[in-house]
NUMIGU-151418 format. One record per atom (N, C-alpha, C): residue number from 0; atom name; x, y, z. Coordinates in Angstrom, 2 decimals, always signed. Last residue first. Example, Ala and Ser with C-alpha at 12.3 -4.5 7.8 and 13.67 -1.06 7.14 Angstrom:
REM NUMIGU-151418
+-----+----+---------+---------+---------+
!   i ! at !      xx !      yy !      zz !
+-----+----+---------+---------+---------+
!   1 !  N !  +12.85 !   -2.25 !   +7.08 !
!   1 ! CA !  +13.67 !   -1.06 !   +7.14 !
!   1 !  C !  +12.90 !   +0.03 !   +7.87 !
!   0 !  N !  +13.19 !   -5.69 !   +7.80 !
!   0 ! CA !  +12.30 !   -4.50 !   +7.80 !
!   0 !  C !  +13.20 !   -3.30 !   +7.80 !
+-----+----+---------+---------+---------+
***
This chain:
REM NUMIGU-151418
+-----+----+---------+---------+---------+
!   i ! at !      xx !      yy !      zz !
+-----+----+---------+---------+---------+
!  74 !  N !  +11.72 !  -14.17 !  +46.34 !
!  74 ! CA !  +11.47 !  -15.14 !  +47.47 !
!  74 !  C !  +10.28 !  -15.02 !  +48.71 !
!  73 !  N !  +11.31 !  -13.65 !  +42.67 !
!  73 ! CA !  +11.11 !  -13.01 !  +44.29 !
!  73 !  C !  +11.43 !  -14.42 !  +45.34 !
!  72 !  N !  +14.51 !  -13.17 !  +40.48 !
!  72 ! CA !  +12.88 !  -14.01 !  +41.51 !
!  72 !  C !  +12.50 !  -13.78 !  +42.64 !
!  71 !  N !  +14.70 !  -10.62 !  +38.90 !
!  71 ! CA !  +15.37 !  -11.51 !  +40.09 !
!  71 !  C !  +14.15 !  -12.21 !  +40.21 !
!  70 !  N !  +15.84 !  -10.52 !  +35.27 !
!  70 ! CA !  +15.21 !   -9.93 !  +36.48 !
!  70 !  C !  +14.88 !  -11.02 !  +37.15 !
!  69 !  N !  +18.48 !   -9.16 !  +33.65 !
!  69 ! CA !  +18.38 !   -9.92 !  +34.39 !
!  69 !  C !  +17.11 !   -9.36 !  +35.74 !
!  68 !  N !  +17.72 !   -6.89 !  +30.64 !
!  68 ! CA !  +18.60 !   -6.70 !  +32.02 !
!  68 !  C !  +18.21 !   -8.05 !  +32.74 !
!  67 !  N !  +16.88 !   -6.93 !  +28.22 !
!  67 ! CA !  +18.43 !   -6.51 !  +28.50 !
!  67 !  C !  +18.89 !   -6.85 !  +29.71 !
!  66 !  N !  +15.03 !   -9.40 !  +26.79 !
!  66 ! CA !  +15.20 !   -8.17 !  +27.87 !
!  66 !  C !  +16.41 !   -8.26 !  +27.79 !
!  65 !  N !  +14.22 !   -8.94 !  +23.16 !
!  65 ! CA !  +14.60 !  -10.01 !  +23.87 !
!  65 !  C !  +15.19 !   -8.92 !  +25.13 !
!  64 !  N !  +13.57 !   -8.06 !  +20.84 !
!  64 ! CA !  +12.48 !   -8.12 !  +22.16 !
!  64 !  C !  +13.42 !   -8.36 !  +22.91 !
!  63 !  N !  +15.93 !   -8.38 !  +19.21 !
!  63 ! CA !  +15.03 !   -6.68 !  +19.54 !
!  63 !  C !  +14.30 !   -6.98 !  +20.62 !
!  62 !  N !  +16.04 !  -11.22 !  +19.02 !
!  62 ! CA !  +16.92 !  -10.16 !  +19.18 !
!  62 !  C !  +16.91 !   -8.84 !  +20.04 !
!  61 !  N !  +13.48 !  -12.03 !  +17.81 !
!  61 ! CA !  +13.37 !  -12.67 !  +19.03 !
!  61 !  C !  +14.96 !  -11.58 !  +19.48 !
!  60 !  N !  +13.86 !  -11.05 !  +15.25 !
!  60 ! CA !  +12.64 !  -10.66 !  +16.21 !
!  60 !  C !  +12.37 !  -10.90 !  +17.53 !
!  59 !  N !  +16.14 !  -12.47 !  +14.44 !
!  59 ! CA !  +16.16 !  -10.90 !  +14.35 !
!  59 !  C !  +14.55 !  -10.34 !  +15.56 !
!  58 !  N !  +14.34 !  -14.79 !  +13.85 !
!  58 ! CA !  +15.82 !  -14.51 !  +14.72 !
!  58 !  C !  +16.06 !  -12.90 !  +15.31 !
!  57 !  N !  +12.41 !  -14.18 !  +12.24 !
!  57 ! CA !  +12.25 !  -14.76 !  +13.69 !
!  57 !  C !  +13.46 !  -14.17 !  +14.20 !
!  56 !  N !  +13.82 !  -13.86 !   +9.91 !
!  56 ! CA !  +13.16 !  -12.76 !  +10.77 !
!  56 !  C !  +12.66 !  -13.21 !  +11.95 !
!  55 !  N !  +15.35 !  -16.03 !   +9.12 !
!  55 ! CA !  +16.15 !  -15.16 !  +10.04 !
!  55 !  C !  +15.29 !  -13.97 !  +10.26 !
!  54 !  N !  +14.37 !  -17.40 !   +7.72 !
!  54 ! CA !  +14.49 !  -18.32 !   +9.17 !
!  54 !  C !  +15.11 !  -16.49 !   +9.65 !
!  53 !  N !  +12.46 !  -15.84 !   +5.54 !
!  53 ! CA !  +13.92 !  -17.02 !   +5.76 !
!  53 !  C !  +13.17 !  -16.95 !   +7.57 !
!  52 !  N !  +10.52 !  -14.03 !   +5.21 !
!  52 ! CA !  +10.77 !  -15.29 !   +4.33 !
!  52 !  C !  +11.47 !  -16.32 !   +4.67 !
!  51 !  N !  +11.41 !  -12.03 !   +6.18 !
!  51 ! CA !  +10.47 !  -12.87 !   +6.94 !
!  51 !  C !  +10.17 !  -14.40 !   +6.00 !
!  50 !  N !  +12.98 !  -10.39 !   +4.72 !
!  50 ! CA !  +13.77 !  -11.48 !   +5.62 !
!  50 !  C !  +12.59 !  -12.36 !   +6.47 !
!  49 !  N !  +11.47 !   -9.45 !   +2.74 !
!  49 ! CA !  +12.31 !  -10.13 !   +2.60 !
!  49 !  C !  +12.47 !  -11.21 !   +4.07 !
!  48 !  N !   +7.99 !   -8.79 !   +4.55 !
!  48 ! CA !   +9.44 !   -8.25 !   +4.13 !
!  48 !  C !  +10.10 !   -9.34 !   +3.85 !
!  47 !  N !   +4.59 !   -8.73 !   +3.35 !
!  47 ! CA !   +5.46 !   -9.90 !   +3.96 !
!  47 !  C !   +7.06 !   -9.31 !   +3.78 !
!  46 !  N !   +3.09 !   -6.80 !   +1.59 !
!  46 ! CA !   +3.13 !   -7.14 !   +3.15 !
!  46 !  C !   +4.26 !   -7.74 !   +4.11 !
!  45 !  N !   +3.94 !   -7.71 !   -0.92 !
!  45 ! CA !   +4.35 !   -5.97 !   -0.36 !
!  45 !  C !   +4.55 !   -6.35 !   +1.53 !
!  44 !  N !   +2.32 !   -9.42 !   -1.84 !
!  44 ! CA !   +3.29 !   -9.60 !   -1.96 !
!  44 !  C !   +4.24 !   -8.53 !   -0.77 !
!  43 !  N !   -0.11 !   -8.13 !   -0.82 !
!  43 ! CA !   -0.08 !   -9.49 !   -0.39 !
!  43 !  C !   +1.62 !   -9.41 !   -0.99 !
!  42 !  N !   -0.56 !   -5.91 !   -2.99 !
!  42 ! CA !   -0.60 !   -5.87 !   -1.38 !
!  42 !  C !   -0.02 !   -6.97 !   -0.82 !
!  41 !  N !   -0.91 !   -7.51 !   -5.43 !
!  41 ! CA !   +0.15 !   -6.63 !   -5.03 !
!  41 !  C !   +0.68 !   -6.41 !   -3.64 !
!  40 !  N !   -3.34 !   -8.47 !   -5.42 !
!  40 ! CA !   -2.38 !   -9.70 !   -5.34 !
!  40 !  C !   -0.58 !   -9.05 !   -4.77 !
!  39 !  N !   -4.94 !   -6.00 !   -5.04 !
!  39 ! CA !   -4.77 !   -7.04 !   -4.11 !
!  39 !  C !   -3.77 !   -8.01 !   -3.65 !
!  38 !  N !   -4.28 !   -5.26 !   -7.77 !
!  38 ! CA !   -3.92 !   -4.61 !   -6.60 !
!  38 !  C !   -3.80 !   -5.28 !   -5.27 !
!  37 !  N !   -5.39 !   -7.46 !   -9.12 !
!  37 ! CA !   -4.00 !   -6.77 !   -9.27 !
!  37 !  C !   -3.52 !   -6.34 !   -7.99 !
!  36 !  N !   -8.05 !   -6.78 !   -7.95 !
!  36 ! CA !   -7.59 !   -8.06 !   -7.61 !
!  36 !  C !   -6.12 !   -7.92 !   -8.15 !
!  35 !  N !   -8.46 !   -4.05 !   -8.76 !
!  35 ! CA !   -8.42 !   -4.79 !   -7.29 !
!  35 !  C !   -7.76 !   -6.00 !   -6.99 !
!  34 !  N !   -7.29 !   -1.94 !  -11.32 !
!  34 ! CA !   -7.70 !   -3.47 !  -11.17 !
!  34 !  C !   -7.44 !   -4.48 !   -9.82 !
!  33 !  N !   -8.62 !   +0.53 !  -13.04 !
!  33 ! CA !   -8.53 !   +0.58 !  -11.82 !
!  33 !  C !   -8.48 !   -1.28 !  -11.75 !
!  32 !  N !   -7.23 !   +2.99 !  -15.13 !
!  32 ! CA !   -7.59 !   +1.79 !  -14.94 !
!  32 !  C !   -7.58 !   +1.19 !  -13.24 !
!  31 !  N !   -7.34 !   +6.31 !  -16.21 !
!  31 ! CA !   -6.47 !   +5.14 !  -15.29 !
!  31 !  C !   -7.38 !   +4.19 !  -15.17 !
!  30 !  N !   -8.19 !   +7.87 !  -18.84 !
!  30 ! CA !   -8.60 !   +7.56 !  -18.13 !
!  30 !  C !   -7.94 !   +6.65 !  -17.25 !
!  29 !  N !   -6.13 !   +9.28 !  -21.23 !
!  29 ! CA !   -6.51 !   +8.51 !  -21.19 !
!  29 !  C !   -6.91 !   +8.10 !  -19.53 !
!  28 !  N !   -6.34 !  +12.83 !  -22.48 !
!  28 ! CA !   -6.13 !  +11.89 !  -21.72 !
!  28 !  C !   -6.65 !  +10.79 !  -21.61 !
!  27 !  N !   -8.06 !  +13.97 !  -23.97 !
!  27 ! CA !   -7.04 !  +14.12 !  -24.38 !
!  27 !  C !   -5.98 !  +13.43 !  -23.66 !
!  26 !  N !  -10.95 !  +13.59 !  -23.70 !
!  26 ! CA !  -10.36 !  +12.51 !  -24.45 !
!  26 !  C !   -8.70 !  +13.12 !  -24.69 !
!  25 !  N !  -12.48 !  +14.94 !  -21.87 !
!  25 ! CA !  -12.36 !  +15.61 !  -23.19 !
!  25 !  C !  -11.56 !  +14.11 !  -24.68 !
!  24 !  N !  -12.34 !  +13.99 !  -19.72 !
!  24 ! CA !  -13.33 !  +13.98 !  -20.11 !
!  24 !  C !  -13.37 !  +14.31 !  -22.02 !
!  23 !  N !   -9.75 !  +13.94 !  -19.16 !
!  23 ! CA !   -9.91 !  +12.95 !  -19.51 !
!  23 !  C !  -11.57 !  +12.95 !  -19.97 !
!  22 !  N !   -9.89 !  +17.17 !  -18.73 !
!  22 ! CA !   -8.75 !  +16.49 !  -20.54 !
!  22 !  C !   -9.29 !  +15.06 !  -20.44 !
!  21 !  N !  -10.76 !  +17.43 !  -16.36 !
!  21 ! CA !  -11.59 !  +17.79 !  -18.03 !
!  21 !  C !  -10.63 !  +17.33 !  -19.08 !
!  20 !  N !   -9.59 !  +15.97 !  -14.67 !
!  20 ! CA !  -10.69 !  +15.21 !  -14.97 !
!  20 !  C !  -10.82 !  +15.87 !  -16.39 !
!  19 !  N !   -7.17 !  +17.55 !  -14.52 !
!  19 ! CA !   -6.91 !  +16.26 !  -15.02 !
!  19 !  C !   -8.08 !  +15.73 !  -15.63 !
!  18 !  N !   -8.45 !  +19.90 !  -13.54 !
!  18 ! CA !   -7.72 !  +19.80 !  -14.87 !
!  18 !  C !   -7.89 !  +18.43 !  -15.48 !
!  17 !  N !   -9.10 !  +18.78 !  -10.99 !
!  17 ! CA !  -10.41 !  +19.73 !  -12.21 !
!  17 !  C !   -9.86 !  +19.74 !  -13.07 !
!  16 !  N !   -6.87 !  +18.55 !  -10.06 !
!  16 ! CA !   -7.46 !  +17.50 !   -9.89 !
!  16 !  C !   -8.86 !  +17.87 !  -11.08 !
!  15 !  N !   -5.57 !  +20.93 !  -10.25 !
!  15 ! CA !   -4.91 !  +20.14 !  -10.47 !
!  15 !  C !   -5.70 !  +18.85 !  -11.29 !
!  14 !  N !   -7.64 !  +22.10 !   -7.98 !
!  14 ! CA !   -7.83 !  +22.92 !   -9.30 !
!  14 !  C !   -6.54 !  +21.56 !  -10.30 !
!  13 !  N !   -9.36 !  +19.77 !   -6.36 !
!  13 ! CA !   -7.95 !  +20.66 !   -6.09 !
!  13 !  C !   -7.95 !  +21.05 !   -8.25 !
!  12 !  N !  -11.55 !  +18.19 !   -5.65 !
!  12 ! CA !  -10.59 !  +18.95 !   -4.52 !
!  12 !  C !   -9.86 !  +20.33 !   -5.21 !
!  11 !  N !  -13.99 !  +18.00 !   -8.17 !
!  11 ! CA !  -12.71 !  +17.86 !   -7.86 !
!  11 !  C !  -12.35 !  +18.33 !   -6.60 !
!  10 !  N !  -16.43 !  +17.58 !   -9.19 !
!  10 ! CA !  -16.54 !  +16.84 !   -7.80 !
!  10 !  C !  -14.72 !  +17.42 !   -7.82 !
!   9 !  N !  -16.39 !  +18.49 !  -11.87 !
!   9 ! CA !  -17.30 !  +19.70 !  -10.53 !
!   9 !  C !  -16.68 !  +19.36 !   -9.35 !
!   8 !  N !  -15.57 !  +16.76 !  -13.13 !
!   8 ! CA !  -14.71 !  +17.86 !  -13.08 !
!   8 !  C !  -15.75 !  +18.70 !  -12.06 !
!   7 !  N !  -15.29 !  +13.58 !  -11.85 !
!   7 ! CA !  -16.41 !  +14.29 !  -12.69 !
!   7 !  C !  -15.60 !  +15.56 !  -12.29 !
!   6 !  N !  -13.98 !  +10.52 !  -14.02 !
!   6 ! CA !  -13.89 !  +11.47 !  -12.91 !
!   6 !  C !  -15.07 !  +13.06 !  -13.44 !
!   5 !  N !  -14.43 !   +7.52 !  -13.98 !
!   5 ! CA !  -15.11 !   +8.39 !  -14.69 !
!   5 !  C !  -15.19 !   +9.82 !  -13.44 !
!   4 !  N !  -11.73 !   +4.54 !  -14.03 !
!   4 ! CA !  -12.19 !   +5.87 !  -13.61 !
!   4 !  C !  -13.25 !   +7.06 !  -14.54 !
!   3 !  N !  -12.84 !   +1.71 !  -14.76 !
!   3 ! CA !  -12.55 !   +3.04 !  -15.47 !
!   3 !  C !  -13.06 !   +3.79 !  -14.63 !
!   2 !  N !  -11.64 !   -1.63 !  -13.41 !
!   2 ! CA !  -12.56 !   -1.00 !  -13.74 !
!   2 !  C !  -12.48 !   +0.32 !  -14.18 !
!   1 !  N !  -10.78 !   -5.42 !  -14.39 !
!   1 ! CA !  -10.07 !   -3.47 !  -14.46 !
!   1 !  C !  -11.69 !   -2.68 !  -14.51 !
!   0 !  N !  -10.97 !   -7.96 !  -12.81 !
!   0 ! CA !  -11.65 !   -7.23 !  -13.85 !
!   0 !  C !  -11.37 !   -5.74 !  -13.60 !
+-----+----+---------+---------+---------+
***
């Protein structure tokens, strides 16, 4: 469910940010839409990289860790 930014032109940071709110207050702008579960479903795609998909981000992961040098057993 999209929810509406209602920005308040006092609360702004940044003289940029006081602009934007008074045109959307004013109606000369249209207000951004805000939709979490969009956003959510977004995140979740974003998270996971290509190659972790296949067999070959293991591979690649076990690569990079994997030690360089031979270490001895104690006796």
């Amino acid at each position: 469910m999209p929810d509406e930014v209602k920005p308040n032109p006092s609360e702004s940071p940044t003289q940029d940010a006081q602009l934007a709110a008074e045109n959307i207050a004013s109606g000369e702008e249209k207000a951004p839409g805000v939709d979490i579960e969009e956003d959510y479903k977004a995140a979740q795609q974003l998270s996971v990289s290509g190659i972790d998909r296949t067999g070959e981000g293991a591979k690649a992961a076990e690569e990079v860790t994997a030690p360089k040098q031979e270490v001895g057993q104690s006796e």
